[in-house]
ChimeraX commands (.cxc) that place a marker at each C-alpha (Angstrom):
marker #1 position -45.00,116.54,55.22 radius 0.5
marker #1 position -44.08,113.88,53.43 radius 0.5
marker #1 position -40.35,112.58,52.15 radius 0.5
marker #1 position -40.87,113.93,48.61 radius 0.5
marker #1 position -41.56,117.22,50.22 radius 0.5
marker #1 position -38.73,116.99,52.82 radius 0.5
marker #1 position -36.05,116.07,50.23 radius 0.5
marker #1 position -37.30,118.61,47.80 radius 0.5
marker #1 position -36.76,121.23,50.50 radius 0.5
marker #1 position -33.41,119.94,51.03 radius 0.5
marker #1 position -32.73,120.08,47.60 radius 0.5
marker #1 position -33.25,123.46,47.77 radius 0.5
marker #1 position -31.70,124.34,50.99 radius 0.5
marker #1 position -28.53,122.97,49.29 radius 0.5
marker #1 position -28.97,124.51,46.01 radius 0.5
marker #1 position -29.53,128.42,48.10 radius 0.5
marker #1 position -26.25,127.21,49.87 radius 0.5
marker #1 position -24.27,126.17,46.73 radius 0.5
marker #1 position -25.43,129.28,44.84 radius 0.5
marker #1 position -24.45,131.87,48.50 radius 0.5
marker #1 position -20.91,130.05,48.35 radius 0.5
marker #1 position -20.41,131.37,44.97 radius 0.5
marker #1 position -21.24,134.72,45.58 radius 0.5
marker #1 position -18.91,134.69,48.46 radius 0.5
marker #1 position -15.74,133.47,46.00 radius 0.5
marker #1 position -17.12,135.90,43.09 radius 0.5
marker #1 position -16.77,138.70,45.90 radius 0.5
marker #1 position -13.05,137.23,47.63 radius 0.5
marker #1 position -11.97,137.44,43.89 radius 0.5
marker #1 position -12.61,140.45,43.22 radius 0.5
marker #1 position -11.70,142.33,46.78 radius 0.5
marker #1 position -8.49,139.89,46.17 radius 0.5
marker #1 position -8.01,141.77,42.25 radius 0.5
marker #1 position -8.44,145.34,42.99 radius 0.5
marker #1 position -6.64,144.86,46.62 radius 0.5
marker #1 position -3.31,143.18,44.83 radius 0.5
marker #1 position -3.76,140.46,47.69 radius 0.5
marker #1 position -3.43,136.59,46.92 radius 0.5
marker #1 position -6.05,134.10,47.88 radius 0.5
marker #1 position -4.75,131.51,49.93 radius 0.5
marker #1 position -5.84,127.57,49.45 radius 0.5
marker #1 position -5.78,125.76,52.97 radius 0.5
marker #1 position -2.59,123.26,51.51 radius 0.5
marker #1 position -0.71,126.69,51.62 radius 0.5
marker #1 position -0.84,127.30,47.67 radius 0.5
marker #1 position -1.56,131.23,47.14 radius 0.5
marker #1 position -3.14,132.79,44.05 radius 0.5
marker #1 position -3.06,136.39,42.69 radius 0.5
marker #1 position -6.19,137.34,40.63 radius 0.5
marker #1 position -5.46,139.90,37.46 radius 0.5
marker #1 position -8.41,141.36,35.69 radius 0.5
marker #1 position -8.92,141.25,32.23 radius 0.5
marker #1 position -7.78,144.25,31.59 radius 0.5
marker #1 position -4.42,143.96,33.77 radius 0.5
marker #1 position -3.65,140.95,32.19 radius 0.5
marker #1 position -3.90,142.43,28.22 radius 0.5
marker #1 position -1.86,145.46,29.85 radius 0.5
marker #1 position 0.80,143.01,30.73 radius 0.5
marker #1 position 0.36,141.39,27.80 radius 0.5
marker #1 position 1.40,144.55,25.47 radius 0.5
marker #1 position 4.10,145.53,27.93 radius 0.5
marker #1 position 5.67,142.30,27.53 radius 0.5
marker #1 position 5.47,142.71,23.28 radius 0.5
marker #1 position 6.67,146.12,23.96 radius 0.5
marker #1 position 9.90,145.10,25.80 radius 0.5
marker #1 position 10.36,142.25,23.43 radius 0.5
marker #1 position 10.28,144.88,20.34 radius 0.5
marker #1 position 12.91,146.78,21.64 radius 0.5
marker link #1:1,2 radius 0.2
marker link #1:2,3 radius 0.2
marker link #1:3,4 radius 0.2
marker link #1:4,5 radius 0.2
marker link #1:5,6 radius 0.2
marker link #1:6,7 radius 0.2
marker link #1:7,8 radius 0.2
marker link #1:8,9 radius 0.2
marker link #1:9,10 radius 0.2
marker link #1:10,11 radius 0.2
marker link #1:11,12 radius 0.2
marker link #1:12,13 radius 0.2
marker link #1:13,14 radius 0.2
marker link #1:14,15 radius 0.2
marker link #1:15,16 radius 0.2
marker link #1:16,17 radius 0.2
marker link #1:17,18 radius 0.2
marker link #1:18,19 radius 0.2
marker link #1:19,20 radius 0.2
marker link #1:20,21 radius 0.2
marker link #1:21,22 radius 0.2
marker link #1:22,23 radius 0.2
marker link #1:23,24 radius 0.2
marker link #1:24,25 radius 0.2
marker link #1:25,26 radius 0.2
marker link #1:26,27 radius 0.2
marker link #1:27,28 radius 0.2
marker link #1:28,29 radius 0.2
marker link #1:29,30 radius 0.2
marker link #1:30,31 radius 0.2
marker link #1:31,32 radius 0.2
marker link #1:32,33 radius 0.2
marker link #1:33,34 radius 0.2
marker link #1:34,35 radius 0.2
marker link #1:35,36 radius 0.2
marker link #1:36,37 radius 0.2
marker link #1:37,38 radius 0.2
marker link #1:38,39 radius 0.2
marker link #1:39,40 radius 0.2
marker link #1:40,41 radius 0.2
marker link #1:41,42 radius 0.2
marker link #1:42,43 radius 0.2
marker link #1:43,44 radius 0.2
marker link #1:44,45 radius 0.2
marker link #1:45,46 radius 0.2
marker link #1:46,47 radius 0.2
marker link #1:47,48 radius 0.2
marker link #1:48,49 radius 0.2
marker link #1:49,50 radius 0.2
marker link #1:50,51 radius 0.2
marker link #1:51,52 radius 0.2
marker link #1:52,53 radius 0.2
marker link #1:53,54 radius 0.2
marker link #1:54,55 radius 0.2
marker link #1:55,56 radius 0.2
marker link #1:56,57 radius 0.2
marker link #1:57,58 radius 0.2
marker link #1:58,59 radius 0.2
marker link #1:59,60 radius 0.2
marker link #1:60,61 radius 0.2
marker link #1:61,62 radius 0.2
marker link #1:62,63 radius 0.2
marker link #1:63,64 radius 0.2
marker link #1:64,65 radius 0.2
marker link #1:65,66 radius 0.2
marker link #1:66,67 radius 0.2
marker link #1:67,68 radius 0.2
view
């Protein structure tokens, strides 16, 4: 084999990985969403996910509340 063919192999390798690590955060997200849970960074900062459709549900109850 030579280099070309070793880094393009690499390249790939790394591109599979990149594109698997993704998949894993799309699915932590959305187990995270329907579950109510936060996702936790390592410095201790914690996120809670809202769908779309949660978030324009909040979004009307908060214009309904402020009507009244």
């Amino acid at each position: 084999m030579t280099e070309q063919e070793l880094k393009a192999m690499l390249d790939q390798a790394e591109k599979k990985g990149i594109e698997l690590g993704i998949r894993l955060m799309q699915n932590r997200m959305l187990l995270a969403c329907e579950k109510g849970t936060p996702i936790e960074l390592p410095d201790g900062r914690a996120y809670f996910i809202k769908s779309d459709i949660q978030n324009l549900h909040d979004i009307f109850a908060d214009l309904e509340a402020e009507a009244n």
